[in-house]
C-alpha positions in Angstrom: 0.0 0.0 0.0 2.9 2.1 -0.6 2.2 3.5 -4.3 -0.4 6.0 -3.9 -2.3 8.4 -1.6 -5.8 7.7 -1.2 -8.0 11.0 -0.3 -9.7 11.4 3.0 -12.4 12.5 1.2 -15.4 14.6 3.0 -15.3 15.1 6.4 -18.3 13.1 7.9 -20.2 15.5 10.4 -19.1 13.9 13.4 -15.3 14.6 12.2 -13.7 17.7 13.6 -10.8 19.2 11.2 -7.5 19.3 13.4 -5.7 21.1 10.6 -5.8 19.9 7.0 -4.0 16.6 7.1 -5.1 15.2 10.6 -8.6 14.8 11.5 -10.0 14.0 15.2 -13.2 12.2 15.9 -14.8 11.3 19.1 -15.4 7.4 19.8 -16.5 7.6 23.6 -15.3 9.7 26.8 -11.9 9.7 26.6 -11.4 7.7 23.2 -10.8 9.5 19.9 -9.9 8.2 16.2 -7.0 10.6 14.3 -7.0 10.0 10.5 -3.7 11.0 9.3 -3.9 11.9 5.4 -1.4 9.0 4.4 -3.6 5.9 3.3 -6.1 7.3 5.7 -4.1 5.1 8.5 -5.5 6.2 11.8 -4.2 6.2 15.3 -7.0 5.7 18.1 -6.1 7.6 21.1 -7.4 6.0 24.7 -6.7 8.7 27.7 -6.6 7.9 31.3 -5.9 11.5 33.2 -2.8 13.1 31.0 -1.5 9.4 30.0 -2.3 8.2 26.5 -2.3 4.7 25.0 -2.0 4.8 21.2 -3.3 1.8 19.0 -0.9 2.0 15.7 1.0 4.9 15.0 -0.3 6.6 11.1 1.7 6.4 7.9 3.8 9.4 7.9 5.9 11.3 9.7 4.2 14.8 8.7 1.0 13.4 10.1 2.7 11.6 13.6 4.2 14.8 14.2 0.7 16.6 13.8 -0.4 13.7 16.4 2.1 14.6 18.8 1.4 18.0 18.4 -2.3 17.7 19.3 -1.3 15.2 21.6 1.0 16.8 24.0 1.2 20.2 23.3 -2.9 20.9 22.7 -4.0 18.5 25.0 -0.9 18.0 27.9 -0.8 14.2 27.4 1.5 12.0 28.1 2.0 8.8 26.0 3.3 6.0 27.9 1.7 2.7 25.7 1.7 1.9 22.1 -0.3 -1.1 20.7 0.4 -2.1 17.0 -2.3 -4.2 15.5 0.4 -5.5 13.0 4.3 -4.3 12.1 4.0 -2.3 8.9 5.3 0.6 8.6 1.8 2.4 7.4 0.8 2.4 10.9 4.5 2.7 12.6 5.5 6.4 11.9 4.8 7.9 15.7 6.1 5.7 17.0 9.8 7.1 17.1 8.6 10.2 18.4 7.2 8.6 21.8 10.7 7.3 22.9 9.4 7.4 26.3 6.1 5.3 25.7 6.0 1.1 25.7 5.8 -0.6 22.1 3.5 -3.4 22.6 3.0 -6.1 19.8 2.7 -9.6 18.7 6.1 -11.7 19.2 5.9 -12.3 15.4 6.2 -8.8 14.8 10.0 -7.9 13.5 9.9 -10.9 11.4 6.5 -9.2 10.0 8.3 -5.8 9.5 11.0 -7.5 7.2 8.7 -9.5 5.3 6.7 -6.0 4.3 7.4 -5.2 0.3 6.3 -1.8 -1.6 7.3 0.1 0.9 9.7 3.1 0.3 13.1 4.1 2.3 11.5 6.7 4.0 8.7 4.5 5.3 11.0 1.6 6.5 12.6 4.5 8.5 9.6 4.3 10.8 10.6 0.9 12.3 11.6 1.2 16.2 12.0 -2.2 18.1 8.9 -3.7 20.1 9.9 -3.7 23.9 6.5 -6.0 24.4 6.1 -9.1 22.5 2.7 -10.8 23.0 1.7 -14.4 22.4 -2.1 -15.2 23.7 -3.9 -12.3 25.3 -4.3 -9.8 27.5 -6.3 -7.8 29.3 -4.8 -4.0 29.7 -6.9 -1.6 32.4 -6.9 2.4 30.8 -8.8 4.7 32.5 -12.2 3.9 32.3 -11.5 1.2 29.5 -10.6 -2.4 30.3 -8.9 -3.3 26.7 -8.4 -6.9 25.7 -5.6 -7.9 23.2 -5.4 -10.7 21.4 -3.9 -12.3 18.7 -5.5 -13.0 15.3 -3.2 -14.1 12.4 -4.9 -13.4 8.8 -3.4 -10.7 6.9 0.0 -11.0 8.5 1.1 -13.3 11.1 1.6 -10.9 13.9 -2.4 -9.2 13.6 -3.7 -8.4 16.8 -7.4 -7.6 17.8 -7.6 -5.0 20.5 -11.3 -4.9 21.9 -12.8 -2.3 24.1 -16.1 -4.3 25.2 -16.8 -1.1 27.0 -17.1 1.3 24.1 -18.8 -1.7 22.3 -15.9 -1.2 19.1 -13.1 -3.7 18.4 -9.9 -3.0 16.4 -9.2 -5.5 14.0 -6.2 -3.8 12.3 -6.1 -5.0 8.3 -8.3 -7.8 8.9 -10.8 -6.2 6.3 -9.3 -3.5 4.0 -12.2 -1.2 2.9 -15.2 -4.1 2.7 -12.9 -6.4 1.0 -9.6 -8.3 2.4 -6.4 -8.1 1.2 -4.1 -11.5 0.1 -0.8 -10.3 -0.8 0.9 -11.9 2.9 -1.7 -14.6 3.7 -3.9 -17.4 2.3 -7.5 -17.0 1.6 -8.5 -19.5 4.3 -6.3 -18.1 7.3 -8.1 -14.4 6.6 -11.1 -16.2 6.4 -10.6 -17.6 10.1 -9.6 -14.1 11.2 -12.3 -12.1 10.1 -14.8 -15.1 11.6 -13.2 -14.7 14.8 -13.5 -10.9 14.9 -17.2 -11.4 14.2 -17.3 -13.9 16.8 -16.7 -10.5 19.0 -19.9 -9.2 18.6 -19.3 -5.7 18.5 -21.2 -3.5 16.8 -18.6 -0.9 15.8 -15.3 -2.0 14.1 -12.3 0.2 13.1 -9.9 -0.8 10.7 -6.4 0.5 10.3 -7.4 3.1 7.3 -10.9 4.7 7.5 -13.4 5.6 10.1 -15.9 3.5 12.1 -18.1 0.7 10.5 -20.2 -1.8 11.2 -19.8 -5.6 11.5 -21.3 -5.8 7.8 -17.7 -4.5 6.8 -16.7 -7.8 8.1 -18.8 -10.0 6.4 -18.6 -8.2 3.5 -14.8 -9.3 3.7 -15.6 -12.6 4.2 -18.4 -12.3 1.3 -16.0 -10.6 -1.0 -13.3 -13.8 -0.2 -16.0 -16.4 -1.4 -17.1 -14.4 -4.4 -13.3 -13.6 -5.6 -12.8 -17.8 -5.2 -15.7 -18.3 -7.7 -15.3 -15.5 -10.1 -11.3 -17.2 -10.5 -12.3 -20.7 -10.4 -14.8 -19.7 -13.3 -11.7 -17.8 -14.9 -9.9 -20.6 -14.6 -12.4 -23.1 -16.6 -13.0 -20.6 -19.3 -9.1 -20.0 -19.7 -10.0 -16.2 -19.5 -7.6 -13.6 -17.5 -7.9 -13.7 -13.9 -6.9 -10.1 -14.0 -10.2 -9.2 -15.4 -12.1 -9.4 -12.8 -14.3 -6.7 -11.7 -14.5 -5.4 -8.4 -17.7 -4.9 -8.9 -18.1 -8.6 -9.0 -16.4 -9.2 -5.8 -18.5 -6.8 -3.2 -22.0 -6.5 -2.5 -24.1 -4.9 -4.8 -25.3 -1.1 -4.7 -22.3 1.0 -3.3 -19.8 1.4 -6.0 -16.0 0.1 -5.1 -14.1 2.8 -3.7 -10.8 4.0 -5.4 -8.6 2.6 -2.2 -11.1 -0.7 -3.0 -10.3 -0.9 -6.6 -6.7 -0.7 -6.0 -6.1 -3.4 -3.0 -8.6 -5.4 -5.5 -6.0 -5.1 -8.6 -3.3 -6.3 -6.1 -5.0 -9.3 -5.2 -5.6 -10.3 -8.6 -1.9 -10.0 -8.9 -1.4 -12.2 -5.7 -3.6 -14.9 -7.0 -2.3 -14.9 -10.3 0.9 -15.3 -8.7 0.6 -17.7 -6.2 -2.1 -19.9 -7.7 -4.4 -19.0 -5.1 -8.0 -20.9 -4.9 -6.7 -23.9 -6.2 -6.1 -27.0 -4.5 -2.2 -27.1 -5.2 -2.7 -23.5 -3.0 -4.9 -25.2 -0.3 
C-alpha cells in the first residue's frame, strides 16, 4: 500500500478538522480516532488522566508529528503505551517520536516488518524495536477502559485484535481493508478464520487501520467478498480467461460502488492470485 495516496475525502459530520491533514473524531469519553492523510491510517487515542495509550501509530511522519502536536502540546498528554495491530510501517511512523512510551506487539512482529514489500526508504525509516512481544492475550486496564488484546493471524502473522467491550468497538487492524480483504501476505483461508473470529466478537462498531468506524457488515462483506473472488477465479480458470479481469464490482455487494482505495487493493490481489495460484487446490 505504498504506491499512492488515497484522499480522506469529505469530512463526515461527526469529524472535527484538526488542521488539514489530521482529522479528530470522538469514539466515547476519553477515546478519539486521528485520521492522518497517508492511506487514511489512523491512530485511536485511549486517555486515562494526561496518560495516552495509542493503537498503531499513522503512515507518515508529517502526520505523527501533527499527532504529537495535538497530543501533548494541545491536549498535555503523556504517552506511555503503544499497541500495533500488526508491524508495517503504514501504521508505525509515531512511533519514534514517543521514545518514552511502551511498544506493545505480537512476538511475530520484526519478522512481520522485514517480510513488508512496496514500501519506500522513508517508510521503512519508521521501524523502532517492540519492547513487548505478546503471544495469547491480555487484558490491559486504561482509565475507564478495560482493553483486551489478542492475537488474530490473517493478513500477516503478527495481527492483533484489541477490543474495548466497554465502548462496544473492536480493532481489527487490516483484517478487512475497505469491505474487501487483502491476500498479498496470507492465504484465503487463514483471513477467512480471522475475520470469523473478529465477528465472533460481537461488536457493533469496528475500526480498521485506514478509514473511520463501521459496522460488523464490513466484516462480512470481507468474508463475502473472499467467497465471491474464489468463484469469479475458479470460473476464470475453466473458461481460460484472464484472472486479471475481474471486476470489483463482482467481488462486493451490490449497490455501493468500489471505492478507489477498493479498486486498488482489489488489482493487487488479482496479482497475488495470479501469482501464487491462489484458490486452487495445489494452493490449499
Amino acid at each position: 500500500m505504498k504506491t499512492i495516496r488515497f484522499s480522506n475525502g469529505p469530512n463526515p459530520g461527526s469529524v472535527g478538522a484538526m488542521n488539514d491533514a489530521l482529522r479528530m473524531e470522538p469514539l466515547g469519553p476519553d477515546l478519539f480516532l486521528f485520521r492522518g492523510r497517508q492511506y487514511d491510517s489512523g491512530s485511536l487515542a485511549v486517555f486515562d488522566g494526561d496518560r495516552a495509550l495509542l493503537v498503531d501509530g499513522l503512515a507518515s511522519r508529517d502526520d505523527a508529528w501533527k499527532l504529537r502536536e495535538a497530543l501533548v502540546f494541545v491536549r498535555g498528554k503523556r504517552v506511555e503505551l503503544l499497541v500495533s495491530t500488526h508491524y508495517f510501517s503504514d501504521h508505525l511512523a509515531a512511533w519514534s517520536l514517543f521514545p518514552e512510551a511502551a511498544v506493545l506487539a505480537h512476538r511475530n512482529a520484526p519478522e512481520t516488518f522485514r517480510s513488508e514489500d512496496f514500501r519506500t526508504d522513508e517508510e521503512a525509516a519508521h521501524y523502532r524495536p517492540p519492547t513487548l512481544l505478546l503471544s495469547g492475550s491480555l487484558e490491559i486496564a486504561w482509565g475507564r477502559y478495560r482493553i483486551g488484546v489478542a492475537e488474530n493471524p490473517g493478513h500477516t502473522a503478527d495481527a492483533l485484535l484489541v477490543d474495548f467491550p466497554d465502548a462496544d468497538l473492536l480493532h481489527v487492524g487490516d483484517a478487512a481493508v475497505g469491505r474487501l480483504a487483502y491476500l498479498h501476505y496470507a492465504s484465503p483461508e487463514s483471513i477467512d478464520r480471522a475475520l470469523e473470529q473478529a465477528l465472533a466478537r460481537g461488536r457493533r462498531r469496528i475500526l480498521r487501520s485506514h478509514g473511520g468506524v463501521a459496522g460488523p457488515e464490513a466484516l462480512q462483506s470481507a468474508r463475502g467478498y473472499l467467497a465471491r473472488l474464489g468463484e469469479r477465479v475458479a470460473d476464470a480458470r475453466r473458461r481460460r480467461a484472464p484472472i486479471r479481469d475481474i471486476a470489483v464490482s463482482d467481488c462486493l455487494p451490490p449497490g455501493e460502488p468500489a471505492t478507489e482505495f477498493e479498486a486498488f487493493f482489489h488489482g493487487r490481489n488479482l496479482a497475488t492470485v495470479e501469482e501464487r495460484g491462489l484458490f486452487s487446490a495445489e494452493a490449499a
